[in-house]
N, C-alpha and C positions, 0 to 999 in steps of 0.2 A: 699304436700297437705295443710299443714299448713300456706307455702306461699300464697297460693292461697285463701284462707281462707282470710287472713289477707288482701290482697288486695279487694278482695269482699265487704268486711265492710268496707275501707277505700275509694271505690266506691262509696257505699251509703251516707257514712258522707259526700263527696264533692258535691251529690248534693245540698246540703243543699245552696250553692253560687250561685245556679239556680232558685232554687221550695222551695215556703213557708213552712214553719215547720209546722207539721202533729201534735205534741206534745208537752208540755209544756216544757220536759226536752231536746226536741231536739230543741227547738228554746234555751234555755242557748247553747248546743252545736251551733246553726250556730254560737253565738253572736262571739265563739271564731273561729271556721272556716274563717267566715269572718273577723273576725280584728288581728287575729293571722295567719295569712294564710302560712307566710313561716314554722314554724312548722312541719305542715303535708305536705308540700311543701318537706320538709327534710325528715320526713318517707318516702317518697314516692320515692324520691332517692334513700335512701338506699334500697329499694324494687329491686330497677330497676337494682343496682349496685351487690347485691346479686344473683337476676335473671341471670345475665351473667355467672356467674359461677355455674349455677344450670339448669341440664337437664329437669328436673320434671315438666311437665306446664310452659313451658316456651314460649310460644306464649300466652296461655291466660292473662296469668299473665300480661305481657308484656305490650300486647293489653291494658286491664283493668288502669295499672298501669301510663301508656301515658295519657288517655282519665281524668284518676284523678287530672293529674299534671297538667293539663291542665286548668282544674276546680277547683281546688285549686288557682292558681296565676290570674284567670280571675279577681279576685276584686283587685287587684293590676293593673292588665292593664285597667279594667274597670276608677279606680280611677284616672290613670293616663289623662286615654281623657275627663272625666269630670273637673278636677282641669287644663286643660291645655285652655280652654275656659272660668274659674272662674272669673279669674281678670278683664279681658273685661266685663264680664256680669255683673259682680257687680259692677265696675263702670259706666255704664249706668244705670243702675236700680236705685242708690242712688245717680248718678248725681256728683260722686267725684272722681278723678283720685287719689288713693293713690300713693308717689314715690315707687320705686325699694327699698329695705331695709329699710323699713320703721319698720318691725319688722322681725323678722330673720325666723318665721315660711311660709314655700312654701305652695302652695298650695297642691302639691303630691312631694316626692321624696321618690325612696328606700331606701338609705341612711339614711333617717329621723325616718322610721321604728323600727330601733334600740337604739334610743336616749334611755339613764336611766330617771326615772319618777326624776319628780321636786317637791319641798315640800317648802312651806313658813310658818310661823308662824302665826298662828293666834291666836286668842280669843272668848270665847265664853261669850255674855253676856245675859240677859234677855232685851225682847225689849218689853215686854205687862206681866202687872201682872193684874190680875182680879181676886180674890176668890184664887179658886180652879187653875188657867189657870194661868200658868208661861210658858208664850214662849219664846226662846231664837234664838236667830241667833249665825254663826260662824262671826267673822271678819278678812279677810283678807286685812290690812293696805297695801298700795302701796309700791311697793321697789323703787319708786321712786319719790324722796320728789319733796312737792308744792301741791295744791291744787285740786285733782284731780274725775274724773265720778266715781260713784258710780254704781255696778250692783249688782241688785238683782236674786239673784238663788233661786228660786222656784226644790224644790226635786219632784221626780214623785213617784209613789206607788200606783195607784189605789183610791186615792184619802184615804185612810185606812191605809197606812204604807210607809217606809221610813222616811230620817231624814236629817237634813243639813250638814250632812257627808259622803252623797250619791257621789263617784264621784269628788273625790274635787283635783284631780289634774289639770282640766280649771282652779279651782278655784285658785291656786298656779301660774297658766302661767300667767293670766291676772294679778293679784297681780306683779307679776314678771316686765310684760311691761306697769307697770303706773296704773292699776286703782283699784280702792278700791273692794271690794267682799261684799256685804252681804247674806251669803248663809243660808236661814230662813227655823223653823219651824213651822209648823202651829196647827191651831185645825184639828183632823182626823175625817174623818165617821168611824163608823155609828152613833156614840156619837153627832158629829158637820155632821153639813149638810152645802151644799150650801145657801148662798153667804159667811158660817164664814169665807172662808180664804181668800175669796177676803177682807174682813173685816180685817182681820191681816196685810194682803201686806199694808191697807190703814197706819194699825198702826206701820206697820214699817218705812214706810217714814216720819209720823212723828218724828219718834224716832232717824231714821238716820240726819234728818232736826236739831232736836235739838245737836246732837253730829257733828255736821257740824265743828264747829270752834275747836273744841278738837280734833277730826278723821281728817280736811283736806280737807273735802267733799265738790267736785263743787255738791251745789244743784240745779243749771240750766242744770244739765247733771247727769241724771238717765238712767240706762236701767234694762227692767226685761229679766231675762231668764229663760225658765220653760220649762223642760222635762215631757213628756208624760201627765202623771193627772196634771204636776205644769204647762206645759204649757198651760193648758186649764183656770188656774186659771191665770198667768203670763197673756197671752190675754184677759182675763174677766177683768180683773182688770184694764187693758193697755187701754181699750178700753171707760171703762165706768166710769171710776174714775178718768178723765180730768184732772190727773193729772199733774199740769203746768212743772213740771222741769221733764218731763217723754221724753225721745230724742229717745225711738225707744224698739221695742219688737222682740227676739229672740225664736223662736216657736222651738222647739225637736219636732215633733214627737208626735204632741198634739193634741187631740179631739177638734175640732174646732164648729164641728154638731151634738149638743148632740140630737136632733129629729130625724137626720138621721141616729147617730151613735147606737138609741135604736133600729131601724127598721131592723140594719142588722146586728145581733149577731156578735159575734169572736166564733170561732170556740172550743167547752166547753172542749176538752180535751186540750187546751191553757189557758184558764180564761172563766170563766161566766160573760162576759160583762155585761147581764140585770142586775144581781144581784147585781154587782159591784156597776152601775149606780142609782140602784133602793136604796141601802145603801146611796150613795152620795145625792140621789135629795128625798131622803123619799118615794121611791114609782116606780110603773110603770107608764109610759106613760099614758095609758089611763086615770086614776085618780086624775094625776098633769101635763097635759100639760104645764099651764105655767112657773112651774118649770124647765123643759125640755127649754123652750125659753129661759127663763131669765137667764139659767148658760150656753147659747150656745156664744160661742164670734163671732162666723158670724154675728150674728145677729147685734150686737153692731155696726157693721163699719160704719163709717161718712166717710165725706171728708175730717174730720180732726182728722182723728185719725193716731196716731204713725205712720214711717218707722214700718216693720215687714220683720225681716227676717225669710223666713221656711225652714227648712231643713228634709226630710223625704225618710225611704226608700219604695220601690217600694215591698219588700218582707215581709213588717210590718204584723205580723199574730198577736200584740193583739192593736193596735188602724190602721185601715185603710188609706193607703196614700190617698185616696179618702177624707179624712179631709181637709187635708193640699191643695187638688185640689181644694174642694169647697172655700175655705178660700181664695186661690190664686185666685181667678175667682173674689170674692167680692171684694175682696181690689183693683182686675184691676177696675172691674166696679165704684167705686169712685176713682179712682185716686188717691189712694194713693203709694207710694212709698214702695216697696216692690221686695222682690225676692226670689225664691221658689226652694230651691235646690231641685234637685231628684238624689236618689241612689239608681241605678238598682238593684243591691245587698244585700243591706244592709234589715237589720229585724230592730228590737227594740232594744232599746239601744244600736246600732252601735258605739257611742261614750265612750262606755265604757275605751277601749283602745286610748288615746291621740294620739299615733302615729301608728297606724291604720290604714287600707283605707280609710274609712270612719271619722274617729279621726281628720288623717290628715286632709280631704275637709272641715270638719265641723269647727276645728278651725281657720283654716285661716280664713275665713269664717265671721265669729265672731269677730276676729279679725280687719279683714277690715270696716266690717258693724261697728263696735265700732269707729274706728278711723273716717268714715266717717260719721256719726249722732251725734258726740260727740264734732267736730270741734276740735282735739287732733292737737297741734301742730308736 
């Protein structure tokens, strides 16, 4: 009975690789469902391998136990036919054929799954003092000498929390293959409101500009990348702050439509989206529409704005992939240069785990889009 037990609830946890999270603490469980998936892949064996030798419910079990293993490894085979059409589509999209071995990470393999995490040296300095406001960024220098792009990582949090310490194993790989990191912190709501951190990102480019000859820094080769709230800030800033040596903007997962995104809540036993937003823009919708405009980065798009790469999954239960739709749909309509991963799978912060299902597709990903907007030999 206890078996049977046990595979019941391990039922329910795999759908979690299907159907959007119901709960706040059950979307932390998909994050690891989906990007740790052999795991319960491995429970679930041993289920099946105990099952044999046990009379007790042994067809339901069975049954249940098949149907989980199944649903367990789907974002692994899912991952697999997405990243196996990547390369193609991202070199049409930014127009640049990267060679074969140009950097060692694939776009899917299982093998790759198990790789040990990477860790580089960095630094953390102060890059904006004002009064009371000491912002610092982290810096990861290149492990590979000569003068090289610089990217900026925007942290996410709700636009209220988080730090530049969020997640910083991309930050170590890129360091790794040639380019510099500056992973920043900012002013938070509900203290700072919109535009402070687009204001920040401004003050960090100056500051990275000024450390150019001491750091190494190509200043004609910037990119930002901004997960979830830093993406929405990472785009606002990409977009509107004409930035000359800015070569292309990398989207997580990021509110793109903030009028549309106040209109159609997140689900409140996940986050209080309005609340959230109403902290970041000072208010509701009705009160500050053009607050709502002016921090939307749809809005912003020219003909000459950045490459944008988006990457977003399709089971996002606290910022909607319907952002990242709308966003893709603007930047078709000017012409810009762009390409909009989807993962069928994948929730919020998919990327958590580097080698991942989703881990994998996103950095390659990034990878690519870097080498191809940065003119990286």
């Amino acid at each position: 009975m206890v078996k049977l037990i046990l595979t019941i609830i391990l039922f329910l946890i795999s759908l979690l690789t299907v159907l959007p999270a119901p709960a706040f603490y059950l979307w932390l469980l998909a994050i690891a469902v989906d990007e740790f998936p052999w795991i319960f892949a491995a429970i679930i064996l041993v289920i099946i391998f105990i099952n044999f030798r046990s009379s007790s419910y042994q067809l339901p079990t069975m049954i249940l136990a098949i149907i989980s293993l199944g649903l367990y490894l789907s974002p692994v085979f899912r991952s697999y036919l997405v990243g196996r059409e990547l390369e193609k589509n991202l070199a049409v999209a930014f127009g640049k054929e990267i060679k074969k071995g140009a950097f060692e990470f694939r776009p899917f393999s299982y093998t790759q799954m198990f790789k040990p995490k990477e860790k580089t040296p960095c630094q953390s300095v102060s890059y904006y003092k004002n009064g009371k406001t000491d912002l610092k960024l982290d810096f990861y220098p290149s492990q590979i000498k000569g003068k090289k792009p610089c990217v900026i990582i925007v942290h996410g949090g709700s636009w209220k929390s988080g730090d530049s310490q969020q997640l910083p194993e991309l930050n170590s790989y890129l360091a790794k293959n040639g380019y510099h990191v500056a992973a920043i912190n900012y002013r938070l709501a509900p203290e700072f409101q919109s535009p402070a951190p687009v204001k920040d990102i401004s003050n960090a480019f100056r500051f990275l500009k000024e450390k150019s000859t001491e750091w190494n820094i190509d200043t004609t080769n910037f990119i930002l990348l901004g997960r979830s709230a830093g993406a929405q800030i990472a785009l606002l800033a990409g977009y509107s702050l004409k930035e000359p040596g800015l070569k292309g903007i990398v989207d997580l997962y990021g509110p793109a439509d903030m009028v549309w995104g106040y209109s159609i809540p997140s689900n409140p036993l996940i986050m209080d989206s309005r609340k959230v937003m109403e902290d970041y823009l000072g208010g509701g919708y009705s009160g500050h529409p053009e607050k709502f405009e002016k921090s939307s980065p749809l809005l912003f798009v020219t003909k000459q704005s950045p490459p944008t790469l988006l990457i977003h999954g399709k089971n996002d239960v606290l910022v909607a992939y319907e952002h990242s739709k709308r966003l893709n749909a603007k930047l078709e309509e000017n012409g810009v240069k762009h390409y909009l991963i989807t993962l069928p799978w994948a929730t919020h912060a998919f990327d958590y785990n580097l080698y991942g299902p989703g881990g994998q597709i996103s950095t390659y990903a990034i990878m690519y889009f870097l080498k191809s907007v940065t003119e990286q030999p």
